[in-house]
N, C-alpha and C positions, 0 to 999 in steps of 0.2 A: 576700523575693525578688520582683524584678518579672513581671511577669505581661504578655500581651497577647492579645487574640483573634484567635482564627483561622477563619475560615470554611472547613467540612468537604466543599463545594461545589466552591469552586475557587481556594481558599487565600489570598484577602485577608485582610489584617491591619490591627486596628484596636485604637489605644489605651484602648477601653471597649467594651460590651458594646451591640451594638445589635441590633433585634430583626428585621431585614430586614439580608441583606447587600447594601452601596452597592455591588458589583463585579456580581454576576449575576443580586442580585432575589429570592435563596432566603429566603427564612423559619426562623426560627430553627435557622442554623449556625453561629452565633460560639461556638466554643468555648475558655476559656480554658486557657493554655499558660503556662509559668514560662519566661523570658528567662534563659536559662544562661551567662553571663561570668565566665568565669575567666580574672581578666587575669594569672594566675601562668602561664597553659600557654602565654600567647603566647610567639611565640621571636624572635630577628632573623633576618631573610634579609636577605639583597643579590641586585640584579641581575646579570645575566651579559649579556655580549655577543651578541649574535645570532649574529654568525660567529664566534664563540668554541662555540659550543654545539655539541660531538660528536655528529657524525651516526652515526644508529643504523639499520641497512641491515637490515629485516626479511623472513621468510621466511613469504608465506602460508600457511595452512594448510587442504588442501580438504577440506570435511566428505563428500565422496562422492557428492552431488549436483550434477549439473549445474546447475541453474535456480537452486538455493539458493548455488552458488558465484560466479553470474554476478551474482545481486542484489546481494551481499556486494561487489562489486567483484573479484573473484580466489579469494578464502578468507577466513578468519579470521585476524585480523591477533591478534601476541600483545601481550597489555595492555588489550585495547580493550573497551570496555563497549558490549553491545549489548541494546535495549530489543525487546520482541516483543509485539506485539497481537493481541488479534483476541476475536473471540464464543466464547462457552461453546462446548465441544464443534466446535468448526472447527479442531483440529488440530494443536494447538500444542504439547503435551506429547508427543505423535506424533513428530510430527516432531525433536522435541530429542533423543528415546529414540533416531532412525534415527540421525542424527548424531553423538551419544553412542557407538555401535555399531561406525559407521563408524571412529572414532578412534581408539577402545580397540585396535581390529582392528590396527589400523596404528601401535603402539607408544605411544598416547598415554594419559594417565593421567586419567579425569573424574571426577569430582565431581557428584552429584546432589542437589540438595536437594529434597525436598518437602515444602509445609504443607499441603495439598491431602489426598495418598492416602499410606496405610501403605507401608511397605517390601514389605511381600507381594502388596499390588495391585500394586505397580509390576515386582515380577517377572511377577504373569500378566499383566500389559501388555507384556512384553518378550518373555516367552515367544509370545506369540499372533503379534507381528510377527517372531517367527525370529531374535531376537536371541543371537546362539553367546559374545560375547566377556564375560569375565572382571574384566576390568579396571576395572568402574567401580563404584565407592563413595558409596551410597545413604545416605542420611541424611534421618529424618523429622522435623524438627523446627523449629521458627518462632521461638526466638530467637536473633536476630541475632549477638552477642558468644559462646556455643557452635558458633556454624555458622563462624566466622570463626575460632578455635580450631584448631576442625576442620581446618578446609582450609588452613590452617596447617601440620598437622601430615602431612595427604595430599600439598600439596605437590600440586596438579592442571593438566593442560595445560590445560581448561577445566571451568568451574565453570556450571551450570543452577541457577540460585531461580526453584521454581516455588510458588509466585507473589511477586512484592512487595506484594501486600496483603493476606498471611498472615502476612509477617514483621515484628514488634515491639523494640525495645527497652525494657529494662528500666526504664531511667531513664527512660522518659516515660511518662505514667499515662497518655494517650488511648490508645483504644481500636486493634488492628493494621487497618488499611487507612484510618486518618484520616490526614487529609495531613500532620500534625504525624510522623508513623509512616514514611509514605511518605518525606518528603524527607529527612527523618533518615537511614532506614534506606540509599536510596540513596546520599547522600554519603559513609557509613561502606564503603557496597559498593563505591564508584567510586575510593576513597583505598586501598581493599586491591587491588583488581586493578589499580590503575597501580603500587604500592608494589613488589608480587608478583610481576609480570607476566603474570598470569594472565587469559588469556580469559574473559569473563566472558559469559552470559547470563543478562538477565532477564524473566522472564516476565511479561507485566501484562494485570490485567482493564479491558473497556471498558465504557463508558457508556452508556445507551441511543440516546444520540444518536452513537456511534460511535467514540469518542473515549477515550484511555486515560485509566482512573481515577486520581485524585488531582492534585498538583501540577503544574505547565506546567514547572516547575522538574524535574524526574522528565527530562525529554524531552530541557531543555539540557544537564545533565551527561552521558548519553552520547555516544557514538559515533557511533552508529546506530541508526536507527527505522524497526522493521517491523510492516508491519501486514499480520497476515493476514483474506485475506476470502474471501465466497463463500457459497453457499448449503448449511446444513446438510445438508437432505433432497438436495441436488444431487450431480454425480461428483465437479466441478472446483474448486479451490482456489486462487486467488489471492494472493503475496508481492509486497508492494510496498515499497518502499526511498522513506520520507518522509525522512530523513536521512541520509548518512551521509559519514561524514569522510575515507572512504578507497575510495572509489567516485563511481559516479553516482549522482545522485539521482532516483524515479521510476523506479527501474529494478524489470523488471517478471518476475517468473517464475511460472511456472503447474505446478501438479500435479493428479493424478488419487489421489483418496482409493477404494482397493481395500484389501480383506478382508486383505490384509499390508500396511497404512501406505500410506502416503503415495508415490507414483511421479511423474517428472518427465513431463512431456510435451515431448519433444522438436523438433517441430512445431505450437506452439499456433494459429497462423492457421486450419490445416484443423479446428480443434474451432468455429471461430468464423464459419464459412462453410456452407453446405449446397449441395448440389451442382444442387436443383433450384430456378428463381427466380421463385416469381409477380409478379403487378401490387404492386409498391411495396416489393420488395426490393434495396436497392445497395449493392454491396461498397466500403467503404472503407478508408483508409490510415491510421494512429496509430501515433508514435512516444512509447513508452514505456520514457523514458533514453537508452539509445540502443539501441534495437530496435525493429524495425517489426514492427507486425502488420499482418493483413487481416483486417476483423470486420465483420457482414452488419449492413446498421440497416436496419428493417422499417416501414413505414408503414399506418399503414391508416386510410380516412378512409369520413365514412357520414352520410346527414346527422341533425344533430341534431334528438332531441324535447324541449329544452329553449328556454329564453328564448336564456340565455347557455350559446355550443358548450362540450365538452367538451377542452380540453388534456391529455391525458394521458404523461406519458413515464418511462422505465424506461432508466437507465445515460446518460441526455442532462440536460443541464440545461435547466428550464420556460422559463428566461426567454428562452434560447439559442432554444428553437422558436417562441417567440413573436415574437421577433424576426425570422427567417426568414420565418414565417407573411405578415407583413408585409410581408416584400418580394418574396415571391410573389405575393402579390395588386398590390401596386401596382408593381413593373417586370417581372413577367412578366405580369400581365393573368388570372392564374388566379384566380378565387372562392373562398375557403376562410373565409367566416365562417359560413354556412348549416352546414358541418359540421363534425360529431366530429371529433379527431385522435389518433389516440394511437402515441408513435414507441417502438421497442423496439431497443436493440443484443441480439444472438442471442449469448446465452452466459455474460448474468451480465458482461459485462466494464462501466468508467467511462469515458464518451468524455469528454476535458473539451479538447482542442486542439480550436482552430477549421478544421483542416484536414478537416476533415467537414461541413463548412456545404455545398459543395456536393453532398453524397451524399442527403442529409436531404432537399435542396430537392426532388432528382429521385427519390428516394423517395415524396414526399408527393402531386407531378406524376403519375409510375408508378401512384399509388393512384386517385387523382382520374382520370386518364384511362384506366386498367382497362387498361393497357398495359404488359407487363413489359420489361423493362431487359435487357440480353443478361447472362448467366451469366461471361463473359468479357469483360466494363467494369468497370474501377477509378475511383472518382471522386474527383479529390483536390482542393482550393480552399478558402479562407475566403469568404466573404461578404460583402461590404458592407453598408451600409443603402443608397447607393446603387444596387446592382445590381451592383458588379461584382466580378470573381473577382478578388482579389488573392492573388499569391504565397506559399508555404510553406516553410518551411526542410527540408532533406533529401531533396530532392526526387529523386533519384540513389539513395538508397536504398532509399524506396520501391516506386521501378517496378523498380528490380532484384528485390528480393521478390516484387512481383506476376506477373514475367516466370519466376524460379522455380518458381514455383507454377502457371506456364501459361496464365497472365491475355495476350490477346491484342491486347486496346486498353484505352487506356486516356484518360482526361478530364482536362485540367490547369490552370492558369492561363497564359495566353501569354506574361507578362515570367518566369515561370519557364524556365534552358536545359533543355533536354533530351539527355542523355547523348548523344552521338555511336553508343557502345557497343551502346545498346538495339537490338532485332529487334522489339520491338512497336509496334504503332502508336497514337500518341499524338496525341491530338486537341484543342488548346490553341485555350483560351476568355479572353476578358476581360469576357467581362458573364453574367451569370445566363440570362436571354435566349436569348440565343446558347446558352448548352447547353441549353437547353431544346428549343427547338428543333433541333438538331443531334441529338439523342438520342430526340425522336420525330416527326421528320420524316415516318417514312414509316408 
């Protein structure tokens, strides 16, 4: 039988055995694998017509949270394989148990699998979140062609494996969570639940650099890819939508982790805001999928006792305020190499749109000039290297949000229009400069 290596890193494959993997750099991962062809099972297909192909008109299905149904695009589509990330202990089996709950409640039939915890932990895990319905069908057990049997025989609206890096096949000798294990075991998961039509979730552990364990392969065969985040010791919880085939993508839901599970937050802007604003605090605007929020970035600058200042940031990207840094000193005229900087978004959230470039600026200004920012300014713009503000997509949604919310001026780029609609007053900038000065004029 042929054979080939596989590296247990990040799944390159090599016709011999080398002692560094050529793909990531790791040090002895290549593990050999037997190359399984059997050319008896192949079969013939033929293609079909595109517009020959019967449309199949489906009905979502809502697991009972709001924030979780809006990520999802609507609900849970039936068929569809959804992949679920996040850190140890942030949530995730929580949450499938609330959802699980939900269903049963409302006529649906689930499927649980665990490799993880007994059948009886997962009752006093159900029990402690107040779980009443009947309906779902627990099974603890890690291999793969039993679990597939099973739910076979269950016949389930949807089906939870928690984890894919517990679960093995029998026919492959490496070890359960090597990537030989992993991409296997998924494509066996992903060919019964489109076969079935069975909703599917799966559960998956991540890397220390954040990133779901095993093959990259794991991630194209679903549906959709969610990653949950947020700070253990913290309240709030973060679901984000890295893929998904029947929604937006980036789309963004937040919850609050309390003593009964997992709870949506219905208004996440006001957990991201504070109501009182010192020197180098400014509210800004991020659309995340298609939702805006309003999230506070904080600055605070001091001067340094090193050779070389201090860059420090939290939910911002370094090279992003290094950049800015630069063009505050050379088209605003302000000094910022003499000091520390360290930028913070309030809340645990990831700014990564550039429509925050102007918030930051007059943040790090705010800080440096010991001057605070009124409580009721929204700042919205990219940056140039140039100096000047250029325009943002969504711009109409945003300040409706912020006008919601009670926000009474606000800061823009000038080739942006401005709603006819709005009652607040909006103060349109084309150079960095100019809001600078506009904003502490007096």
């Amino acid at each position: 039988m042929k054979s080939q290596f596989v590296c247990q890193n990040c799944g390159a494959v090599s016709p011999k055995w080398l002692g560094r993997c050529p793909n990531c750099g790791a040090f002895d991962t290549m593990v050999e694998e037997p190359i399984d062809r059997d050319e008896t099972s192949i079969k013939k297909v033929k293609p079909v017509v595109l517009s020959s192909v019967p449309y199949e008109d489906f009905k979502r299905r809502s697991v009972g949270i709001g924030e979780m149904d809006r990520v999802l695009g609507g609900g849970l589509v039936p068929g569809s394989l959804i992949l679920l990330g996040g850190d140890p202990g942030i949530g995730k089996s929580t949450l499938m148990l609330q959802i699980s709950d939900f269903i049963s409640r409302n006529g649906g039939k689930i499927f649980y699998v665990s490799g993880e915890e007994s059948s009886s932990q997962i009752r006093l895990r159900a029990e402690r979140l107040g779980m009443r319905a009947g309906n779902i069908a627990i099974l603890a057990e890690t291999e793969l062609n039993s679990i597939l049997n099973v739910a076979e025989e269950v016949k389930p609206d949807l089906m939870v494996i928690d984890s894919i890096q517990t679960i093995y096949k029998s026919e492959i000798s490496s070890a359960p969570g090597s990537v030989a294990q992993v991409r296997e075991c998924g494509g066996d998961i992903m060919r019964f639940a489109k076969a079935h039509n069975i909703t599917t979730v799966i559960i998956g552990h991540v890397t220390k650099f954040g990133v779901i364990a095993g093959p990259k392969t794991l991630e194209h065969i679903v549906d959709t890819v969610l990653y949950f985040e947020g700070d253990k010791e913290g309240q709030f919880r973060i679901l984000r939508a890295i893929k998904n085939r029947f929604g937006a993508t980036n789309e963004l839901g937040i919850f609050e982790m309390t003593g009964n599970g997992l709870k949506e937050v219905e208004n996440p802007s006001s957990i991201f805001i504070s109501d009182i604003m010192a020197p180098g605090a400014v509210i800004v605007s991020v659309i995340e999928g298609s939702r805006p929020f309003l999230v506070e970035v904080q600055a605070l600058t001091s001067p340094t006792f090193f050779n070389y200042p201090q860059r420090v940031t939290t939910g911002i990207d370094y090279k992003r305020l290094a950049m800015l840094l630069a063009v505050l000193e050379r088209r605003v005229g302000i000094n910022v190499y003499g000091l520390d900087c360290f930028v913070n978004v309030a809340g645990g959230i990831k700014v990564t749109e550039p429509s925050s470039d102007l918030g930051i600026i007059l943040a790090i200004a705010s800080s440096i000039k010991n001057k605070p920012v009124s409580k009721d300014l929204l700042a919205i713009g990219e940056v140039g290297l140039c100096g000047e503000v250029r325009p943002v997509f969504g711009i109409d949604m945003r300040l409706k949000e912020a006008e919601r919310l009670g926000f009474k001026t606000a800061i823009a780029p000038a080739k942006n229009k401005i709603p006819d609609s709005l009652k607040m007053n909006v103060m349109q900038v084309g150079a960095v400069n100019e809001a600078v000065s506009t904003i502490f004029s007096t």
